[in-house]
N, C-alpha and C positions, 0 to 999 in steps of 0.2 A: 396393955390388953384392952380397957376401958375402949383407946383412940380406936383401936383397931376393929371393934365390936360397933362403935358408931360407923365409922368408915365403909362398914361392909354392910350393918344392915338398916334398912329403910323402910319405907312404906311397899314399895316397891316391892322389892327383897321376902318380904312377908305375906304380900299378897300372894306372889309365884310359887311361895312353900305352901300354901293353904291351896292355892287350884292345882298344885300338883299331887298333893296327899288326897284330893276330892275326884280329880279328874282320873286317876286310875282307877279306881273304884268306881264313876261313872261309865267308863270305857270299860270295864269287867261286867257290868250290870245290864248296859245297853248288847254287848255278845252275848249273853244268857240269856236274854228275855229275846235276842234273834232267834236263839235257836226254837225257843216256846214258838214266836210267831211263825217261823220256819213249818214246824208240823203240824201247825193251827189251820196255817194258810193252803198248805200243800194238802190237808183232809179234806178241806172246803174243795178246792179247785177240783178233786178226785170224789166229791159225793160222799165223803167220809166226816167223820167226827172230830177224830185226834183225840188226844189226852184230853178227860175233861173227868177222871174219878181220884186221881192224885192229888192233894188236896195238904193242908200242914195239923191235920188231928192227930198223925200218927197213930192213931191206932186209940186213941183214947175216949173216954165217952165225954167227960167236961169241952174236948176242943172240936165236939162235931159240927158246933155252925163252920169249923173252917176245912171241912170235907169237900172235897171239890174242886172249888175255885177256878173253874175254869180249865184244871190242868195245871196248875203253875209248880205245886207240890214235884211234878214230873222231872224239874229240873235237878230240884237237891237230890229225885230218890237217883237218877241217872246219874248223878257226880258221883254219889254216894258209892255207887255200882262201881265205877269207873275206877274211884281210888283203889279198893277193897280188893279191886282183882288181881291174879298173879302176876307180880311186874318179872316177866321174860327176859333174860337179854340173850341171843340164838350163841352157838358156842364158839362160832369163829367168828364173830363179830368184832368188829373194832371198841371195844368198852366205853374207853374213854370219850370219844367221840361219838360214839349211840347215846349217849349220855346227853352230851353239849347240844348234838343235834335239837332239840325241843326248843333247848332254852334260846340256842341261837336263832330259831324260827320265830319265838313267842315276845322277846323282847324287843325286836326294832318294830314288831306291830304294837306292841304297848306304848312307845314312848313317841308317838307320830303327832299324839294329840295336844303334845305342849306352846306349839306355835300359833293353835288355834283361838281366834280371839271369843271366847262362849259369848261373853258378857260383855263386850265393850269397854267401858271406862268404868269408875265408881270413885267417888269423892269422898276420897279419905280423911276424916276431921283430924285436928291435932289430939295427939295422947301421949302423955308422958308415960313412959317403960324402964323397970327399974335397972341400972347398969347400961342401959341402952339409948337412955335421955330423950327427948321430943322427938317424936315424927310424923308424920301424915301433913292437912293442909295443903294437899295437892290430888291429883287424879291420877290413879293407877290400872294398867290393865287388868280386867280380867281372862291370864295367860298365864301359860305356864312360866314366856319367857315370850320378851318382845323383844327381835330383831329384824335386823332389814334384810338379810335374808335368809327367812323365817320361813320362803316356797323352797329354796333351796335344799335348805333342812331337811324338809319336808319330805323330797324327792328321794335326797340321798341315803337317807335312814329308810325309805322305803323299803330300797331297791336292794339292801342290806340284807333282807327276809330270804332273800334268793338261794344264800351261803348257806341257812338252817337245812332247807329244803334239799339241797344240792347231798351235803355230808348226810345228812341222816340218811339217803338215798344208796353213799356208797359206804357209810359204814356198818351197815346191815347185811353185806355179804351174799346178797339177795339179787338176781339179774333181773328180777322185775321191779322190786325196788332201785337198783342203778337205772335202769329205762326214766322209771317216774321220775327222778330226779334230774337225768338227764333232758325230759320233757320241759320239766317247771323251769329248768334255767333257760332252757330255749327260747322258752314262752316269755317270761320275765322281759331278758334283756332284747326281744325284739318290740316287744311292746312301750317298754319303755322312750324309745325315740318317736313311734305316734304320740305320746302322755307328754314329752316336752316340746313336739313343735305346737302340737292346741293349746299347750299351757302358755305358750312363749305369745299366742296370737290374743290371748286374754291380760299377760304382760305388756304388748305394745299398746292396748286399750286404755289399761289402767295408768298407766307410766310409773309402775312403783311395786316392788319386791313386798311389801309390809303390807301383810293382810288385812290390817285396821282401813289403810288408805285403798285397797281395791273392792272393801264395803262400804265406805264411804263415795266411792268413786260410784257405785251403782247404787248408793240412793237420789243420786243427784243427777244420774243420766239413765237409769232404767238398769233392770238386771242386763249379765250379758247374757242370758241364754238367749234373750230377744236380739241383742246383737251380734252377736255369735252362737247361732244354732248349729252350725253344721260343725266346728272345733267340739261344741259341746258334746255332740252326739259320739264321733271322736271319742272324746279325752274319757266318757262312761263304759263305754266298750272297753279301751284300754283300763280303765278303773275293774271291771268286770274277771280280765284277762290277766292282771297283777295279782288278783287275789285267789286265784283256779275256782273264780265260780262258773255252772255250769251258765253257756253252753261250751264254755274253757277248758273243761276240769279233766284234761288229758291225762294229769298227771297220776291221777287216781283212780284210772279207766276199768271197773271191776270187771268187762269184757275180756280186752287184752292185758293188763298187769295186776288182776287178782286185786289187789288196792292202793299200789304204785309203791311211792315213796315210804309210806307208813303201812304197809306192810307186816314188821318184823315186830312193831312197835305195840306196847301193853302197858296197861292200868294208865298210872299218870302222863308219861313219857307219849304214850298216844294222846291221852287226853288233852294236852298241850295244842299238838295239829289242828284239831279241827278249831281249836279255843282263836289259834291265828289266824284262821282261815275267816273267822267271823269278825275277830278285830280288826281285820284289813278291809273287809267291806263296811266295818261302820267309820273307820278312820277315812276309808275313799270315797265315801258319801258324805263327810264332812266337809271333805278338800271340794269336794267338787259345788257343796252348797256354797262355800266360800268363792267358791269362783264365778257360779253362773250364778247361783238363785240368792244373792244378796245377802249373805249370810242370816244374820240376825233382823234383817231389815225388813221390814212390811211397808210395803207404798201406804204414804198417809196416817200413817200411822206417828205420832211424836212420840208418847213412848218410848220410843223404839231408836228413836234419833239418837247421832254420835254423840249430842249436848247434853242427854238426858244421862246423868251418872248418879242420881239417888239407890237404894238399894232393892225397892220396886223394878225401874228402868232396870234394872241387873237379870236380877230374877224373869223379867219379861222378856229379855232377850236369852239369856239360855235358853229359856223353855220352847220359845221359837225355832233358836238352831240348833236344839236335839229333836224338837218337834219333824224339821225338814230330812234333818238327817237321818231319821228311822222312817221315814216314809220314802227315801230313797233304800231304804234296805229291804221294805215289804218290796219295794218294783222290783230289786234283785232275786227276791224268795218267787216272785211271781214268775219271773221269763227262765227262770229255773225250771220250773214243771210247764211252761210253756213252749219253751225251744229244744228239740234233743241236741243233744253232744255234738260239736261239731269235730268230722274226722280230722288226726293230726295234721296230715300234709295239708289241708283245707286253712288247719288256725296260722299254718305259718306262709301259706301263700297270703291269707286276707293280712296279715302284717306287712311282711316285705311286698306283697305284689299290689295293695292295695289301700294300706292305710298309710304306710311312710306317702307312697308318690300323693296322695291326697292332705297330710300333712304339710309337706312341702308348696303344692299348693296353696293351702290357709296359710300358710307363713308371708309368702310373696304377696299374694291379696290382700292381706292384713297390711304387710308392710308398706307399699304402696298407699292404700286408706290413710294411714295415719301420716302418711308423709304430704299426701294432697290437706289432710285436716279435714277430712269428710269422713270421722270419727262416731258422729250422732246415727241413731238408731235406725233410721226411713236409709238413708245411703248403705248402712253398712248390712242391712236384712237385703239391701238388691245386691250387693257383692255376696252375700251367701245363700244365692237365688245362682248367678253365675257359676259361684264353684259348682253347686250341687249339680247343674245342669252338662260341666266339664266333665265330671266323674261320673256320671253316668252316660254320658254317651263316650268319655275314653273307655269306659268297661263296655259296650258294645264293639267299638272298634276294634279294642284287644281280643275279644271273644269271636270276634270274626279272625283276627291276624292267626290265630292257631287254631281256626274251626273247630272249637271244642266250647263249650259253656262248662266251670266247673260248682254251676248249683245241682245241689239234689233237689232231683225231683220227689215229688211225693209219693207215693204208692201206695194206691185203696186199700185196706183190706175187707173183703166182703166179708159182710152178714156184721160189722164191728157199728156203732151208734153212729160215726160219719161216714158210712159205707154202705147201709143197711138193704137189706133185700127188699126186692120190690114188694110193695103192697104189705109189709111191714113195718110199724113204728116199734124202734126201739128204747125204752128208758132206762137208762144206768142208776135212776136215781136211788136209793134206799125204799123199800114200799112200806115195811115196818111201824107204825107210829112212833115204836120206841127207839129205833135206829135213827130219828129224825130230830131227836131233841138233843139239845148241847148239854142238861142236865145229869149227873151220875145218876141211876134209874139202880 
């Protein structure tokens, strides 16, 4: 038993149980505090306040410096809500599967984060362990789990989330919930073939599955957003489209399907929904810092370097790539209340009719480059100079070959602040003194 206990665990071994017991509960905490910045940011953008009287006194007079807070109290008292309410389940519903449905939606977005390298290395000193005998003396990831392929992973557990969505959709009994579900999987598995051929053209870049090596591949040749901007633009959209945020969010279309897939769904069992919904876009804002914005890496920075494995350099670098990757989730919270909803037959034409043949493109042009070796930054920004100039004059051509343009156009509405009547200014803003402060009043 002894052999067997050395055998199995290591330095290694220990490290990936400590970032896996940390990293869920970071991945739980960075969804909660989306949803805060979610309604923070959306009241700002709309001339509003948000939550900012919720606060952790409860109610008591000793904890009123913690009155307030900006709103963060809002979170527990909404879960709080959420648990405590009638949990439904409709009466011809499928039980056992209304059931599964959550869980099956909420866990492959939990478990996306373990391939992700936070922290780089860290230089584990020797320590003897009692039963378990010396370990350390070498440099371990900070990862859940390092393998080579660890984008694979990645992908395929993603894409896993699809089946949550799908069943809770049809075993709800619900035709509007079967639509929403029928939606999300539509949605899913066409978007995912643009998400692997931009990924595949950041793979021929890098030359290597193992996410430690395509961060270290772009501190030593530039991030690839600079060399691959238009995959990028790409693979965030498809990032976007995976996780039904808007302007995606077909699936939940309170217009036509009342609220899609979830529906039927109450107290926890709902709760669960939106909880994926957020851990898909902080997991798809991770993958995609890992790929384009250099993970953990700041140009010039040493620190920050793959050599640097003290437990400083650790902490510096998490804090970096949660840092990137929550500021790609405000972008998300932003073109949310800045784009409306785009109609269905619209998101599945821009997939099939417009992102695959444009994928396909970056794939060939990619593959080409790297085969000439004309791989470095200045050639590869004029090859996505080329494409972007293909794709949009084939979208002309094509918009001519069936005389039709399928953008919406805009349409005024008068007397509205971007419409406003002549020889009148309009201000949406709050006039109030008191409507203007973030403080509870």
């Amino acid at each position: 038993m002894n052999d067997f206990l050395t055998d199995l665990i290591d330095a290694q071994f220990l490290t990936s149980m400590l970032v896996l017991a940390i990293g869920a509960h970071v991945m739980l905490g960075c969804a909660a505090i989306s949803i805060w910045i979610e309604r923070k940011l959306s009241s700002y953008i709309q001339d509003r306040i948000g939550p900012n009287r919720t606060g952790f006194d409860f109610g008591l007079p000793f904890l009123s410096f913690l009155r307030g807070m900006l709103g963060l109290g809002q979170l527990l008292a909404d879960g709080i809500k959420a648990v405590t309410k009638e949990d439904y389940t409709p009466p011809n519903a499928d039980k056992v599967l209304f059931t599964l449905a959550p869980m099956l939606s909420v866990v492959p977005a939990l478990i996306t984060f373990v391939i992700i390298p936070w922290g780089g290395y860290f230089y584990m000193p020797e320590m003897t362990l009692p039963v378990i005998g010396t370990i350390g003396g070498e440099n371990v990831a900070i990862a859940g789990v390092e393998v080579s392929i660890g984008i694979i992973y990645l992908l395929a557990v993603a894409s896993v989330g699809a089946y949550g969505v799908t069943i809770g959709g049809w075993a709800s009994n619900n035709k509007y919930s079967m639509l929403g579900g029928l939606r999300a999987t539509a949605q899913m598995i066409s978007y995912e073939i643009p998400m692997g051929l931009a990924l595949l053209c950041c793979l021929l870049i890098a030359g290597s599955f193992m996410p430690t090596e395509i961060i270290m591949h772009q501190r030593e040749h530039g991030w690839l957003i600079l060399s691959l901007p238009v995959p990028a633009i790409l693979f965030y959209i498809c990032v976007l489209a995976e996780a039904g945020r808007a302007p995606f969010d077909n699936a939940e279309a309170e217009q036509e399907l009342v609220g899609g897939y979830h529906t039927e769904f109450s107290s926890m069992r709902f709760l669960l929904f939106p909880l994926t919904e957020y851990l898909h876009m902080v997991s798809g804002s991770a993958f995609f810092v890992l790929l384009f914005l250099g993970g953990y890496d700041i140009p010039l920075v040493g620190a920050l370097s793959t050599e640097a494995t003290g437990i400083i350099a650790v902490l510096l670098k998490f804090g970096v790539f949660v840092g990137k990757t929550m500021l790609l989730v405000c972008f998300a919270i932003a073109l949310r209340w800045t784009i409306p909803r785009v109609r269905y037959d619209q998101v599945m034409m821009l997939g099939w009719g417009a992102m695959i043949p444009a994928g396909l493109l970056m794939i060939v042009v990619t593959s080409v480059m790297v085969h000439m070796g004309w791989t470095s930054m200045l050639p590869m920004m004029v090859a996505n100079a080329f494409m972007l100039v293909v794709i949009l004059v084939g979208r002309k051509v094509l918009a001519g070959m069936f005389g039709r343009s399928v953008v919406n156009h805009k349409i005024p509405m008068y007397g509205s602040r971007y419409s406003p009547v002549e020889g009148i200014a309009v201000d949406a803003a709050p006039s109030h003194p008191m409507a203007r402060q973030d403080a509870p009043a």
